[in-house]
N, C-alpha and C positions, 0 to 999 in steps of 0.2 A: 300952691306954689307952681310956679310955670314948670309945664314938663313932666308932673307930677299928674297919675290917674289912680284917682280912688274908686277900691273893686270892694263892694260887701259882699264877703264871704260868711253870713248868717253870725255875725257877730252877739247878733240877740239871744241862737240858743247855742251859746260857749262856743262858738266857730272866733274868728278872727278877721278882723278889719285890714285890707290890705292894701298899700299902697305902692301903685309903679313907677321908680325915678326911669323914666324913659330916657332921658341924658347921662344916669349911669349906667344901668340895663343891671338895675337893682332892686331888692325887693321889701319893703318893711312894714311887719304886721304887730297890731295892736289885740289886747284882748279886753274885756272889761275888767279883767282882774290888775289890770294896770301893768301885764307883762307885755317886754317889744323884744320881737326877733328880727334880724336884717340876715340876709345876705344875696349874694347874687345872683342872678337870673339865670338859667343853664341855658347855652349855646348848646344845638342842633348842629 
Protein backbone atom coordinates (compact mmCIF):
# COMPACT_ATOMS: atom_id res chain seq x y z
CA UNK A 1 0.00 0.00 0.00
CA UNK A 2 1.41 3.37 -0.71
CA UNK A 3 2.69 4.99 2.26
CA UNK A 4 3.06 1.90 4.01
CA UNK A 5 6.87 0.56 5.12
CA UNK A 6 7.32 -2.89 5.96
CA UNK A 7 10.13 -3.37 9.03
CA UNK A 8 10.81 -7.31 10.00
CA UNK A 9 11.16 -7.33 13.29
CA UNK A 10 12.45 -11.26 13.53
CA UNK A 11 9.09 -12.46 12.98
CA UNK A 12 10.50 -16.04 12.29
CA UNK A 13 11.64 -16.51 15.87
CA UNK A 14 8.15 -15.29 17.64
CA UNK A 15 9.07 -11.41 17.15
CA UNK A 16 6.46 -9.48 14.98
CA UNK A 17 6.14 -8.23 11.42
CA UNK A 18 5.73 -4.61 11.47
CA UNK A 19 4.22 -2.31 9.40
CA UNK A 20 4.45 1.82 9.20
CA UNK A 21 1.32 3.87 7.99
CA UNK A 22 3.56 6.93 7.33
CA UNK A 23 0.33 8.99 6.32
CA UNK A 24 -1.15 8.08 9.73
CA UNK A 25 2.13 8.08 11.94
CA UNK A 26 0.63 4.56 12.93
CA UNK A 27 1.82 1.41 13.76
CA UNK A 28 0.65 -2.33 12.98
CA UNK A 29 2.14 -5.61 13.93
CA UNK A 30 1.47 -9.09 12.87
CA UNK A 31 2.68 -12.41 14.50
CA UNK A 32 2.53 -15.90 12.94
CA UNK A 33 0.29 -16.88 15.57
CA UNK A 34 -2.34 -14.74 13.46
CA UNK A 35 -2.36 -12.10 16.46
CA UNK A 36 -2.52 -7.92 15.17
CA UNK A 37 -1.79 -4.96 17.36
CA UNK A 38 -2.13 -1.39 16.02
CA UNK A 39 -1.64 1.72 17.65
CA UNK A 40 0.15 4.79 17.22
CA UNK A 41 3.53 5.97 16.83
CA UNK A 42 4.86 8.26 19.80
CA UNK A 43 5.68 11.78 19.00
CA UNK A 44 9.04 13.17 20.55
Amino acid sequence: MPGWVCIDTDCQRGGWLTCLDVARNHVIQANQAGEVREFPLAEK
